[in-house]
Each structure stands twice: as C-alpha cells, then as structure tokens.
N, CA, C and O atoms as a printed pandas DataFrame, in Angstrom:
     atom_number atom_name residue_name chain_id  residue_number  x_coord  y_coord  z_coord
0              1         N          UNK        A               1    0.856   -1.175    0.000
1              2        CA          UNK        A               1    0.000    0.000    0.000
2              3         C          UNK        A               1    0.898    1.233    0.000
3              4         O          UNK        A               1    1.712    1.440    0.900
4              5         N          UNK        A               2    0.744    1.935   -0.904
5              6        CA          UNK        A               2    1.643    3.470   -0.682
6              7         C          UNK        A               2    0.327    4.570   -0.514
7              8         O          UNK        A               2   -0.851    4.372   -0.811
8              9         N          UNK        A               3    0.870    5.620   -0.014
9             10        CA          UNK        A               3    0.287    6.803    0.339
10            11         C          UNK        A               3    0.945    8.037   -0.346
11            12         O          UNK        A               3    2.174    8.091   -0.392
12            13         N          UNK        A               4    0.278    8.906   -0.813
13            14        CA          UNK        A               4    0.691    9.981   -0.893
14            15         C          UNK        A               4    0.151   11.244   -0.669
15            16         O          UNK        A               4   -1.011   11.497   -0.989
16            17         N          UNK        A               5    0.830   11.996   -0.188
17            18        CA          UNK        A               5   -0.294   13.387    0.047
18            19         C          UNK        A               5    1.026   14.558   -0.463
19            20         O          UNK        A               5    2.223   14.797   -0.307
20            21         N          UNK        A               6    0.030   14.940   -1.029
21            22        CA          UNK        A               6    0.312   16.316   -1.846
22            23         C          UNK        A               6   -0.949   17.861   -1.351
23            24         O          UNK        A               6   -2.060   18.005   -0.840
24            25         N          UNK        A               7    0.535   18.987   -2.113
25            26        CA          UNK        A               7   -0.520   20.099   -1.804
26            27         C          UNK        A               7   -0.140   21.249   -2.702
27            28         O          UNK        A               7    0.954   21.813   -2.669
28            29         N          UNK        A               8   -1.284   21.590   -3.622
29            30        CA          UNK        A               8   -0.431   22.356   -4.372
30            31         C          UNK        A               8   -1.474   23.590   -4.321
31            32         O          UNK        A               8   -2.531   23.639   -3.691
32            33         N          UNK        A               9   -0.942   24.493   -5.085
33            34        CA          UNK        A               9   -1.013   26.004   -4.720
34            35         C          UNK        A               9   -2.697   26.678   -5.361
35            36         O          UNK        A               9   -3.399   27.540   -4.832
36            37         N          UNK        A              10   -2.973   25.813   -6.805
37            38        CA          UNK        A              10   -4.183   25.857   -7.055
38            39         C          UNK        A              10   -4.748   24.552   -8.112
39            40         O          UNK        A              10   -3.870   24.033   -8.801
40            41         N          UNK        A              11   -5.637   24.217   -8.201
41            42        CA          UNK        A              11   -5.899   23.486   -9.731
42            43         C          UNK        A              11   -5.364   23.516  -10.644
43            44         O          UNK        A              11   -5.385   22.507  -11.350
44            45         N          UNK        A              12   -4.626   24.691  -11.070
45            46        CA          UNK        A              12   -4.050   25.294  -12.657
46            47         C          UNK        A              12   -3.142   24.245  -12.161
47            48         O          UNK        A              12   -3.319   23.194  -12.776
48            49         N          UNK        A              13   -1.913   24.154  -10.941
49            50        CA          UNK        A              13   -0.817   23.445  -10.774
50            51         C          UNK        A              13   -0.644   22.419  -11.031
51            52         O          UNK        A              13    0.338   21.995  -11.641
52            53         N          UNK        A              14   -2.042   21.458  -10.406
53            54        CA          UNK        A              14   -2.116   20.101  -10.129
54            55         C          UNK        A              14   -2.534   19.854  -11.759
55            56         O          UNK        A              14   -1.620   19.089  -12.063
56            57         N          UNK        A              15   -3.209   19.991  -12.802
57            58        CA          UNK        A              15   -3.375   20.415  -13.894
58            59         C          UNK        A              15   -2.296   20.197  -15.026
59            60         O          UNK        A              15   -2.166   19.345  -15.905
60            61         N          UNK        A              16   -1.670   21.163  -14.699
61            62        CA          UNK        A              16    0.072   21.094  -15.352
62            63         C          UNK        A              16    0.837   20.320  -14.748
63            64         O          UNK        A              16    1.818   20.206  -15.483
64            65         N          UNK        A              17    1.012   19.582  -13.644
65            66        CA          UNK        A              17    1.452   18.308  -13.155
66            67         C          UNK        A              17    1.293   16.771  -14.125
67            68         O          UNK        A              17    2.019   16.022  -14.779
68            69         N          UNK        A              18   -0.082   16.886  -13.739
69            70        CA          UNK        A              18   -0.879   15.336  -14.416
70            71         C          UNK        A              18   -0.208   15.679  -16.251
71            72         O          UNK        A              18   -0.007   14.743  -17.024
72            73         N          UNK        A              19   -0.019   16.798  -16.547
73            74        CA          UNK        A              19    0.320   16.888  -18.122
74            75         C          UNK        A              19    2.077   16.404  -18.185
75            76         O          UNK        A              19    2.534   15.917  -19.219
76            77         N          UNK        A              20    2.668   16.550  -17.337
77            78        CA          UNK        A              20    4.414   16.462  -17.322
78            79         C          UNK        A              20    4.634   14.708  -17.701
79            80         O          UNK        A              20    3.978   13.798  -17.194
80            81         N          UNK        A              21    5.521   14.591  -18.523
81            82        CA          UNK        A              21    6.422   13.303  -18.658
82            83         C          UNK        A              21    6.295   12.406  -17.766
83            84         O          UNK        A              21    5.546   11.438  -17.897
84            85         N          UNK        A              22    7.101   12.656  -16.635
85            86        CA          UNK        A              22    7.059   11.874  -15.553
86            87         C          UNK        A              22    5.860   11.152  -14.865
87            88         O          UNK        A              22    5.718    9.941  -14.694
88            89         N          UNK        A              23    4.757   12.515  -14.391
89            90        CA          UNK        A              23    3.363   11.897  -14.266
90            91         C          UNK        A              23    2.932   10.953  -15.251
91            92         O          UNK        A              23    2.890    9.813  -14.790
92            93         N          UNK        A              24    2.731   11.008  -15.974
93            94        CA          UNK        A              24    2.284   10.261  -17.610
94            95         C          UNK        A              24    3.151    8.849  -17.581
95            96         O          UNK        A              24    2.410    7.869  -17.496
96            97         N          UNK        A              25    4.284    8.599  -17.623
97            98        CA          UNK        A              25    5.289    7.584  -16.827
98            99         C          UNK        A              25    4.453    7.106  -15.921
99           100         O          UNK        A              25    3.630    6.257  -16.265
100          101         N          UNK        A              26    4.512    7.545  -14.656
101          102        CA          UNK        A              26    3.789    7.106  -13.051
102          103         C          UNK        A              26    2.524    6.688  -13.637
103          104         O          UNK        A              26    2.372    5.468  -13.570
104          105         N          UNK        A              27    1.283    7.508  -14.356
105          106        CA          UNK        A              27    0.229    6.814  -14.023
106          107         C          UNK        A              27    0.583    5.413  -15.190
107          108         O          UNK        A              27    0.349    4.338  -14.638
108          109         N          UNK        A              28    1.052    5.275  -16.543
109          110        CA          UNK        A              28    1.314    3.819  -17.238
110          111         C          UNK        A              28    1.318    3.144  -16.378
111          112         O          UNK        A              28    0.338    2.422  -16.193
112          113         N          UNK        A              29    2.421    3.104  -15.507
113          114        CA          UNK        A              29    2.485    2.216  -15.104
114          115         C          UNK        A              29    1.888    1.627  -13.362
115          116         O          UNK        A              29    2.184    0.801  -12.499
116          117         N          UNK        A              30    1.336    2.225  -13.518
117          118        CA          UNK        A              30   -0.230    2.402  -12.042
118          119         C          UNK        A              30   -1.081    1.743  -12.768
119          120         O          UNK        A              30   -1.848    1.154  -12.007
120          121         N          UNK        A              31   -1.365    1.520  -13.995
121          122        CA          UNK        A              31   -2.518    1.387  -14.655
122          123         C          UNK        A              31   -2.462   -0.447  -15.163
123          124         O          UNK        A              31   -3.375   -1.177  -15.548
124          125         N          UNK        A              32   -0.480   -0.821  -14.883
125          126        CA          UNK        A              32   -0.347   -2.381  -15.541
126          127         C          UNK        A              32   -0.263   -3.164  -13.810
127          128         O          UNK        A              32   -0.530   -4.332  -13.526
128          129         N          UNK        A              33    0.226   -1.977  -12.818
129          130        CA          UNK        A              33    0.864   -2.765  -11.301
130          131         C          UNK        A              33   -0.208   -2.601  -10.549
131          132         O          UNK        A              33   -0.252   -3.617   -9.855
132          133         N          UNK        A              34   -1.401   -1.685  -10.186
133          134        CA          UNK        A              34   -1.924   -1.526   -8.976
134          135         C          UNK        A              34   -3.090   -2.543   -9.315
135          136         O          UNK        A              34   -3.769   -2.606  -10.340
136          137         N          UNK        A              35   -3.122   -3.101   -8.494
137          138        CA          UNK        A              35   -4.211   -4.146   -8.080
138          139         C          UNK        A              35   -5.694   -3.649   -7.982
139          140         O          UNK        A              35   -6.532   -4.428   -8.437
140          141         N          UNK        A              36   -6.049   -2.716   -7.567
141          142        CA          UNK        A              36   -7.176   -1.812   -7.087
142          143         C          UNK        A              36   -6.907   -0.158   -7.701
143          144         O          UNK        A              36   -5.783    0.307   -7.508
144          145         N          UNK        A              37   -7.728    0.530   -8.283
145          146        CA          UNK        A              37   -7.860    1.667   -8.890
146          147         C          UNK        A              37   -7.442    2.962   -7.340
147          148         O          UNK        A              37   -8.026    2.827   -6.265
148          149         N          UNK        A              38   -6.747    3.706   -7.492
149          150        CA          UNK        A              38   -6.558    4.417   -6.361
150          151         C          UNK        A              38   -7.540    5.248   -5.740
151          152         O          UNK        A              38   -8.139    6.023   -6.485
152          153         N          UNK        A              39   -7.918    5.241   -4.133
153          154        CA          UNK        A              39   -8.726    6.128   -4.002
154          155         C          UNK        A              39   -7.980    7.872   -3.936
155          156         O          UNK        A              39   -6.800    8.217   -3.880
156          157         N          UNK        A              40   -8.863    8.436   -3.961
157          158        CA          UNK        A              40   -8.333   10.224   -3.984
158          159         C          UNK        A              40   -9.205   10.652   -3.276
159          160         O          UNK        A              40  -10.392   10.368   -3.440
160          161         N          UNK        A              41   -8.671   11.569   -2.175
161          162        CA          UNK        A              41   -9.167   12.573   -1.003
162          163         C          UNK        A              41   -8.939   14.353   -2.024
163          164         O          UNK        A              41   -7.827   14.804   -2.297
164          165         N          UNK        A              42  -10.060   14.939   -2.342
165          166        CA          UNK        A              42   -9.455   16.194   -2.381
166          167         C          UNK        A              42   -9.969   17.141   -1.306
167          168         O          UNK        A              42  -11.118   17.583   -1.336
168          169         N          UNK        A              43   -9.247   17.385   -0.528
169          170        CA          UNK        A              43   -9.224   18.302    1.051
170          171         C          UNK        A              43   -9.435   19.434    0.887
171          172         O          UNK        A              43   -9.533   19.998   -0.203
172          173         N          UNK        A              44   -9.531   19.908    1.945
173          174        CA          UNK        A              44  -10.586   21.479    2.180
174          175         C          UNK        A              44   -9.972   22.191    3.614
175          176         O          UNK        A              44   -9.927   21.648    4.718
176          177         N          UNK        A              45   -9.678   23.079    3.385
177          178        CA          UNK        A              45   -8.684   23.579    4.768
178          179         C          UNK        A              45   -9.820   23.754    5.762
179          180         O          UNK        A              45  -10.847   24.342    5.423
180          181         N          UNK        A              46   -9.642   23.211    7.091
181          182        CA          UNK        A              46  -10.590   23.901    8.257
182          183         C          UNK        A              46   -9.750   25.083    8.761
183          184         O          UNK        A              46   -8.877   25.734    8.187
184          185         N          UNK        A              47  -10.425   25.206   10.387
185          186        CA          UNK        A              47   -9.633   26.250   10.996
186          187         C          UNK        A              47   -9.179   25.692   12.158
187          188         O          UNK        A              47  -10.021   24.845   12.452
188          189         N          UNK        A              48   -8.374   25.697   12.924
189          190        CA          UNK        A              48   -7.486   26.866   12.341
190          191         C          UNK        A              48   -6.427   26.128   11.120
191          192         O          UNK        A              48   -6.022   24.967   11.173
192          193         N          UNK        A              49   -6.139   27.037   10.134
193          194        CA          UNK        A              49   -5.646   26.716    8.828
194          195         C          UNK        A              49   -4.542   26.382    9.218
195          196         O          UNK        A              49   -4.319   26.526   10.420
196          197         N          UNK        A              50   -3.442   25.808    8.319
197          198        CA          UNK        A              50   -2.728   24.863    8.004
198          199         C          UNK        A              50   -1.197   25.399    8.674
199          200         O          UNK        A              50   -0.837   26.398    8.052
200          201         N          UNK        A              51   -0.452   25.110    9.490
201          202        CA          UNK        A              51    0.728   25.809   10.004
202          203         C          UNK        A              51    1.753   25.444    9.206
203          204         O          UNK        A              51    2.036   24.271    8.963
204          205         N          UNK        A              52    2.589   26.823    8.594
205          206        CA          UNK        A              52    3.668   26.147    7.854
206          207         C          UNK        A              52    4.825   26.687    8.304
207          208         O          UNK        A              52    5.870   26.582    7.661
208          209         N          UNK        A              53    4.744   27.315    9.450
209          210        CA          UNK        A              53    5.828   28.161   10.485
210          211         C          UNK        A              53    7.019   27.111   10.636
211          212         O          UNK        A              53    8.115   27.283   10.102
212          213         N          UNK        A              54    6.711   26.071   11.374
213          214        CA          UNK        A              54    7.653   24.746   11.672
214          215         C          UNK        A              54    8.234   24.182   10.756
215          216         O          UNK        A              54    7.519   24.039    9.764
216          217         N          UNK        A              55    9.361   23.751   10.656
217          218        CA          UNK        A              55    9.775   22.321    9.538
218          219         C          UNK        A              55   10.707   21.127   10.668
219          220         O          UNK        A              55   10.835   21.290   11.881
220          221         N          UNK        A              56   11.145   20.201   10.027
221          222        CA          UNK        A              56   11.551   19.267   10.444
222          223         C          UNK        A              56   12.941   20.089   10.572
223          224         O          UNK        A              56   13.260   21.192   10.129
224          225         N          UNK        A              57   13.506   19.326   11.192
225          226        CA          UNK        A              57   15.391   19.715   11.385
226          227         C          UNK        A              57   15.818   18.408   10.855
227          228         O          UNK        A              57   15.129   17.433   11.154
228          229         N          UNK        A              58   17.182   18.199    9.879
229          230        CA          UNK        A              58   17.981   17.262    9.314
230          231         C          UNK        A              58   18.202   16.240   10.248
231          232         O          UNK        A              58   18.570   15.091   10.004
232          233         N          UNK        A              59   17.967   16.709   11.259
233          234        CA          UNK        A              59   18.897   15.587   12.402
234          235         C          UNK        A              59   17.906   15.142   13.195
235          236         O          UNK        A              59   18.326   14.658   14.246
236          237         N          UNK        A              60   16.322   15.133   13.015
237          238        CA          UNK        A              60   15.667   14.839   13.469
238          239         C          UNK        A              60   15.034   13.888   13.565
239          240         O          UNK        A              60   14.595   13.887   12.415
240          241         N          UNK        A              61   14.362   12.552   14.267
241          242        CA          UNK        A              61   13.514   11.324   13.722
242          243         C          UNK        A              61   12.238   11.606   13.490
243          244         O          UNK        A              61   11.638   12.259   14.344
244          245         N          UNK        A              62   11.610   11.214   12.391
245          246        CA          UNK        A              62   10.262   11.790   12.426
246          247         C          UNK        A              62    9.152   11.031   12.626
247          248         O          UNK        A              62    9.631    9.898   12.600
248          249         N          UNK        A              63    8.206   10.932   12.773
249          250        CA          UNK        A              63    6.865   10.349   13.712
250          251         C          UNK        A              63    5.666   10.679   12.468
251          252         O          UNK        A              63    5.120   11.732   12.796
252          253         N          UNK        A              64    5.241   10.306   11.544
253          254        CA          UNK        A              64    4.113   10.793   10.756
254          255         C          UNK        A              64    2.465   10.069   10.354
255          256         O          UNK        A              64    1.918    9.108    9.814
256          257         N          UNK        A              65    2.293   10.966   10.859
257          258        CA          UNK        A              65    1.021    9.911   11.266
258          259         C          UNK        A              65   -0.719   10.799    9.854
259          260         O          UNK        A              65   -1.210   11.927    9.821
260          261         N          UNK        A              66   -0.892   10.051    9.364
261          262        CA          UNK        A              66   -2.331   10.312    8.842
262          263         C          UNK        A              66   -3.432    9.622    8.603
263          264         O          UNK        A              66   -3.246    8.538    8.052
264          265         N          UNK        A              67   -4.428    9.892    8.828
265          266        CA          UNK        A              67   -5.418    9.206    8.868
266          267         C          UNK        A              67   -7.014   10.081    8.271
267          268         O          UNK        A              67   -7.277   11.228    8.635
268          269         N          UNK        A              68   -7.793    9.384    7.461
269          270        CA          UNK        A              68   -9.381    9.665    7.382
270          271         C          UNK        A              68  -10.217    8.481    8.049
271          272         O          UNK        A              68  -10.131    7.266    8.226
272          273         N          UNK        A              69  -10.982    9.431    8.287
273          274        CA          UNK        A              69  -12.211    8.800    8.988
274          275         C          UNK        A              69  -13.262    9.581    9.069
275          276         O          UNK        A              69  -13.236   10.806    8.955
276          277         N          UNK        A              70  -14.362    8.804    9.298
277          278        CA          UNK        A              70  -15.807    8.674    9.114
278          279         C          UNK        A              70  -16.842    9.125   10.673
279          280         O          UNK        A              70  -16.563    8.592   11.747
280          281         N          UNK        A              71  -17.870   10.028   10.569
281          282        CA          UNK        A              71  -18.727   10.457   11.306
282          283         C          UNK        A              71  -19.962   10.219   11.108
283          284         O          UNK        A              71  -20.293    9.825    9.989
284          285         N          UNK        A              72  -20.867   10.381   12.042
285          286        CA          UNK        A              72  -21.728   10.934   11.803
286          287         C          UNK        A              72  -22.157   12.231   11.691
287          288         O          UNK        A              72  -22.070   12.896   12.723
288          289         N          UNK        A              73  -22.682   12.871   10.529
289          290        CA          UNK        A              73  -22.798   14.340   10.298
290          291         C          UNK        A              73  -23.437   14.906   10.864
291          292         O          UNK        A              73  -23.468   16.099   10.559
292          293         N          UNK        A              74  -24.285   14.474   11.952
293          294        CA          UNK        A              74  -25.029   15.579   12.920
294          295         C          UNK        A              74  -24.008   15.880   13.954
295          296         O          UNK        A              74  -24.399   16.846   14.611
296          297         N          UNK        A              75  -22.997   15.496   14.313
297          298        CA          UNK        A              75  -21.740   15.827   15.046
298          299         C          UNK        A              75  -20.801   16.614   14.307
299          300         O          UNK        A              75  -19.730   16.957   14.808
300          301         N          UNK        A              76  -21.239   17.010   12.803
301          302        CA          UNK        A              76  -20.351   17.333   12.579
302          303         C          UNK        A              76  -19.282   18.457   12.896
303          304         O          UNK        A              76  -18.055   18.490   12.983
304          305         N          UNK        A              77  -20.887   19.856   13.100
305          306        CA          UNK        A              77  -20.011   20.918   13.798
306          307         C          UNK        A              77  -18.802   20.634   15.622
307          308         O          UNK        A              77  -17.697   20.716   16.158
308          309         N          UNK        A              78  -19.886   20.368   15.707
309          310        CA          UNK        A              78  -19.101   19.860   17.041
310          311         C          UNK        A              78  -17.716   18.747   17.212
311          312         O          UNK        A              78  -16.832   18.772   18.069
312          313         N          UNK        A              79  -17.839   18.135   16.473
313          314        CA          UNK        A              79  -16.472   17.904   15.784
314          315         C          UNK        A              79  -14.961   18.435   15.853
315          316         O          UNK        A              79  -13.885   18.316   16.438
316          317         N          UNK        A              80  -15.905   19.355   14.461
317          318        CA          UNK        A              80  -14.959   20.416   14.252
318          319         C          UNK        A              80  -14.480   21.502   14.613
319          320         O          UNK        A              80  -13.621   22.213   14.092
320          321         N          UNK        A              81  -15.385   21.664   16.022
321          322        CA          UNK        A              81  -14.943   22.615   16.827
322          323         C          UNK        A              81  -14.224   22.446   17.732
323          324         O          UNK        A              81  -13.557   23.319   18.287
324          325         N          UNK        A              82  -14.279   20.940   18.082
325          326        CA          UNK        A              82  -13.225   20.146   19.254
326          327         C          UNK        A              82  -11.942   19.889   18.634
327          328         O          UNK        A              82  -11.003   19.944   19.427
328          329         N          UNK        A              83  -11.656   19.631   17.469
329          330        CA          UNK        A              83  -10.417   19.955   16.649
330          331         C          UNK        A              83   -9.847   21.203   16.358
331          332         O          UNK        A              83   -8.643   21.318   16.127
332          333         N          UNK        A              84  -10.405   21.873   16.355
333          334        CA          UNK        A              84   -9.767   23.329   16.105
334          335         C          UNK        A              84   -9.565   23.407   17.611
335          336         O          UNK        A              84   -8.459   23.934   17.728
336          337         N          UNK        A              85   -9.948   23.211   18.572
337          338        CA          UNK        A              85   -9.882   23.813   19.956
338          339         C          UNK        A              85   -8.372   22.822   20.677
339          340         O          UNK        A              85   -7.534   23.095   21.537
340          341         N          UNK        A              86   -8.676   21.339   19.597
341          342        CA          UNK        A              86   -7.492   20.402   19.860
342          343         C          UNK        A              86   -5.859   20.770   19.546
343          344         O          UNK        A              86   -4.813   20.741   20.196
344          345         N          UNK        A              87   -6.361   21.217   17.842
345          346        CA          UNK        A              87   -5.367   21.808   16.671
346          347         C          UNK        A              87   -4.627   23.158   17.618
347          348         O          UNK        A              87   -3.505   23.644   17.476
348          349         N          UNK        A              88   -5.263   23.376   18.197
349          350        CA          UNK        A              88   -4.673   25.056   18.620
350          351         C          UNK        A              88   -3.451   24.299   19.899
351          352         O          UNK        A              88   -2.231   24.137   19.904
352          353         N          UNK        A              89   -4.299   24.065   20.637
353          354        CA          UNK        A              89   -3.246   23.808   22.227
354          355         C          UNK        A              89   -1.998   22.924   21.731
355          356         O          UNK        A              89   -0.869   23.016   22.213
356          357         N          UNK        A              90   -2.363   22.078   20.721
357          358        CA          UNK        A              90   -1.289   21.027   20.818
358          359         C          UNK        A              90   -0.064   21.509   19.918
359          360         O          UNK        A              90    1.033   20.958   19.830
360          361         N          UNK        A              91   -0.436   22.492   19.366
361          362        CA          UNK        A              91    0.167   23.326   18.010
362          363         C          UNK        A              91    1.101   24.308   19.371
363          364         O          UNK        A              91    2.328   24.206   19.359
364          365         N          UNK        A              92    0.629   24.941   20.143
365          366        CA          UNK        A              92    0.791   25.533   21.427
366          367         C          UNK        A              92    1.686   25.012   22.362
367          368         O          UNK        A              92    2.522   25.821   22.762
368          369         N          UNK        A              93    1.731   24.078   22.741
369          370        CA          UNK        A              93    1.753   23.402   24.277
370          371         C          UNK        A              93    2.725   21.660   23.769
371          372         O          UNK        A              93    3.274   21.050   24.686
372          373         N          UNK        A              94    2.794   21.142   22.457
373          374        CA          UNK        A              94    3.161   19.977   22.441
374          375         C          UNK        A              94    4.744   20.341   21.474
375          376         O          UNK        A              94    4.788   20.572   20.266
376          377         N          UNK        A              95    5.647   20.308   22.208
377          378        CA          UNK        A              95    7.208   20.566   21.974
378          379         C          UNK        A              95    7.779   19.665   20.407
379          380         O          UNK        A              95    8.609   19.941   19.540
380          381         N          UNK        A              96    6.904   18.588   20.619
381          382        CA          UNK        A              96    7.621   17.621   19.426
382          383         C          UNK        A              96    6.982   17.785   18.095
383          384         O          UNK        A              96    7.460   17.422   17.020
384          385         N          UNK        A              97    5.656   18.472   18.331
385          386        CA          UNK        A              97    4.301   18.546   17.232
386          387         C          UNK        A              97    5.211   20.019   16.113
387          388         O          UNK        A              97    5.446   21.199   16.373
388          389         N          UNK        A              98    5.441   19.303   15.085
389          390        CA          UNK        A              98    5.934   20.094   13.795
390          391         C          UNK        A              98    5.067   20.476   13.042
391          392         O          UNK        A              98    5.218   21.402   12.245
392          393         N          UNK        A              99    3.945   19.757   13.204
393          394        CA          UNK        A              99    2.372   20.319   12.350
394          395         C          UNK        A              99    1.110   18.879   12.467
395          396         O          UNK        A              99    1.240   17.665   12.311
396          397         N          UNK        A             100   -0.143   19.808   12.833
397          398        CA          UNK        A             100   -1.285   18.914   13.179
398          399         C          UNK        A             100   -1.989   19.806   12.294
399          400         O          UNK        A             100   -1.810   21.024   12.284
400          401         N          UNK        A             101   -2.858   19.134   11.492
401          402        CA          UNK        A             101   -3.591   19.617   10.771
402          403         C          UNK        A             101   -5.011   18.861    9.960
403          404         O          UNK        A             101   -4.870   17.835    9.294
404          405         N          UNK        A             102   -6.165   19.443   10.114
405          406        CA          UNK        A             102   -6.997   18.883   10.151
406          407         C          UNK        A             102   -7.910   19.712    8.331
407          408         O          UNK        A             102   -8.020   20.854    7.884
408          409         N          UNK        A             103   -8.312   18.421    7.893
409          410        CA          UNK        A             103   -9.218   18.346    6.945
410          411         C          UNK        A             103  -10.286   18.423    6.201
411          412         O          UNK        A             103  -10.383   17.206    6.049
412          413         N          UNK        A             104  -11.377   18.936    5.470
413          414        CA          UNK        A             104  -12.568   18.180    4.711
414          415         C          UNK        A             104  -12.120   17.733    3.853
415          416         O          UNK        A             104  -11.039   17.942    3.302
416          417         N          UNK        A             105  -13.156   16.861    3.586
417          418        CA          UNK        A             105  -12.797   16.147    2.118
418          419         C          UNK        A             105  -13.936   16.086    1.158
419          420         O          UNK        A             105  -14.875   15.290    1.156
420          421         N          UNK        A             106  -13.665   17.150    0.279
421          422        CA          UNK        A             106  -14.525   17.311   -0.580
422          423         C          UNK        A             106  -15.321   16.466   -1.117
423          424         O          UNK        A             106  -14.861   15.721   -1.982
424          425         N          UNK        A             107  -17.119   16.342   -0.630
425          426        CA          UNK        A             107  -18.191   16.201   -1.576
426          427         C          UNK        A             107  -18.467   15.092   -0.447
427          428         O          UNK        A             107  -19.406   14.323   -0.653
428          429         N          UNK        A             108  -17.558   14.928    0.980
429          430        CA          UNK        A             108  -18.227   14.269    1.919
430          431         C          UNK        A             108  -18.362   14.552    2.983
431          432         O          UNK        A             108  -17.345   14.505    3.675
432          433         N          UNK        A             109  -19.719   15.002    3.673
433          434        CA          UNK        A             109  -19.589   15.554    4.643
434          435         C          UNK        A             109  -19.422   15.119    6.195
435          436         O          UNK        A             109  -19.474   15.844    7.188
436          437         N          UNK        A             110  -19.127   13.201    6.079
437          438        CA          UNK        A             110  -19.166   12.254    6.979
438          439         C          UNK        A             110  -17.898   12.210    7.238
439          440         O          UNK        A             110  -17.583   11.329    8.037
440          441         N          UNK        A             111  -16.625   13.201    6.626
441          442        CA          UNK        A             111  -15.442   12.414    6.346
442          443         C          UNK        A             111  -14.406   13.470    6.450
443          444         O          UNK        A             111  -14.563   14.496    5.788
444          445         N          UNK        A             112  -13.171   13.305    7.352
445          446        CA          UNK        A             112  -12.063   14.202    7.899
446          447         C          UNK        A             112  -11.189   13.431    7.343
447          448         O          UNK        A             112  -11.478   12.289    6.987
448          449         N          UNK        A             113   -9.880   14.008    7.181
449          450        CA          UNK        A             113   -8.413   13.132    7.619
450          451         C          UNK        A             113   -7.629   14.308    8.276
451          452         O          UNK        A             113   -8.136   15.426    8.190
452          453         N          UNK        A             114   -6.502   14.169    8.892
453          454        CA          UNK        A             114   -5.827   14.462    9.846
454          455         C          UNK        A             114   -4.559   14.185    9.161
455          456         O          UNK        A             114   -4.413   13.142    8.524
456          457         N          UNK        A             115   -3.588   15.112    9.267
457          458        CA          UNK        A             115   -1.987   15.091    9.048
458          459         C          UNK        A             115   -0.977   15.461   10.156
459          460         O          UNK        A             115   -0.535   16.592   10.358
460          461         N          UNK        A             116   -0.777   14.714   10.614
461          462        CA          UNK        A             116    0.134   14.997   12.371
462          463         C          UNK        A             116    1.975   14.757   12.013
463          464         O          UNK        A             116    2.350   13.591   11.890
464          465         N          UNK        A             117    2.825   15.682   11.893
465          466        CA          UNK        A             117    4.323   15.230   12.195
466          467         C          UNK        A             117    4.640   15.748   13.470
467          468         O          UNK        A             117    4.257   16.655   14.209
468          469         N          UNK        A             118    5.825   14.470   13.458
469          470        CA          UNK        A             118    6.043   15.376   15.252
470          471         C          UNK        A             118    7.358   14.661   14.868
471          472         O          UNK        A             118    7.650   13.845   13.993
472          473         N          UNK        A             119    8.125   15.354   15.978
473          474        CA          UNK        A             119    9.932   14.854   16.234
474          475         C          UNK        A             119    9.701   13.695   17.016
475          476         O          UNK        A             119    8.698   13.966   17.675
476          477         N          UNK        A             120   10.096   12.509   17.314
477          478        CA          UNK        A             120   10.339   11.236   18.441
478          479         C          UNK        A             120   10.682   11.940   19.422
479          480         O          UNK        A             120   10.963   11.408   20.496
C-alpha cells in the first residue's frame, strides 16, 4: 500500500502536473501494477488553517502519522470545533508537534483526515 499526500497552490498546478512526462510515466504504469484503482481525497482547509511556520530539522527522527475517517454528520459541527480547539493547544503546548492539521474532504460531509508530524 503506498500513500501519498500532496498540496499544491491551485488546480491550474495540479493540472500542469498530471500533463508532465514523468506523471504520464507514473500513471502507465499504475494502470499495468496496482491491483485496485486508487482512491483520492481532495481536502478542504478547516480552521485553524494549516501551520507552515515549523519544519523538520535534518537531524531529526520523524513520527508521521495520517489518517481519514468517518462520522456521523449531525456531530459534525461539534467535531470540528473540538479539533480546532485540539489543533490550537497542541500546536501551542506539544514541543515535538511540527504540524497537526486537520481536513474536509470534498463532496463528503461524513469524512475528515488528519496530518500529524512530530519529532520522536
């Protein structure tokens, strides 16, 4: 199973990506090796928005954790207000946390993922 998460600056980007050599390369051969058709998340910034203040240090071990998952949508605000209220302190208060960052995922409203790095 591989993962990938990407983030690019608008549609036009991701756009002119999928058109480059290389992509065109990658998907051929996605299309003779992957067993199962890939799923795709396209994400939606919550609040508080996305921290890009932090980076990793060279000499650092890194810890990376992501995950989607599933609700029920009458929780949803409330949810998402316990994450932003989560996203803030730990962004705040947690020494190893390099970036926590929380999700929608477009066209579902049952459905988050989460992007957490932290130092070991």
């Amino acid at each position: 199973m591989f993962f990938v998460y990407e983030r690019w600056a608008d549609k036009a980007a991701i756009e002119s990506h999928d058109k480059e050599p290389h992509t065109q390369k990658l998907m051929q051969i996605g299309q003779t090796a992957l067993a199962t058709a890939p799923d795709f998340y396209f994400l939606g910034d919550t609040n508080p928005l996305p921290d890009r203040s932090k980076s990793a240090n060279a000499d650092d071990e890194l810890f990376i954790i992501f995950f989607i998952f599933k609700f029920d949508p009458t929780y949803r605000n409330q949810i998402l207000a316990q994450f932003e209220d989560h996203i803030t302190n730990t962004r705040k208060e947690e020494e190893g946390n390099i970036l926590v960052d929380l999700y929608t995922v477009d066209g579902q409203e049952d459905t988050l993922a989460v992007y957490e790095h932290w130092r070991k």
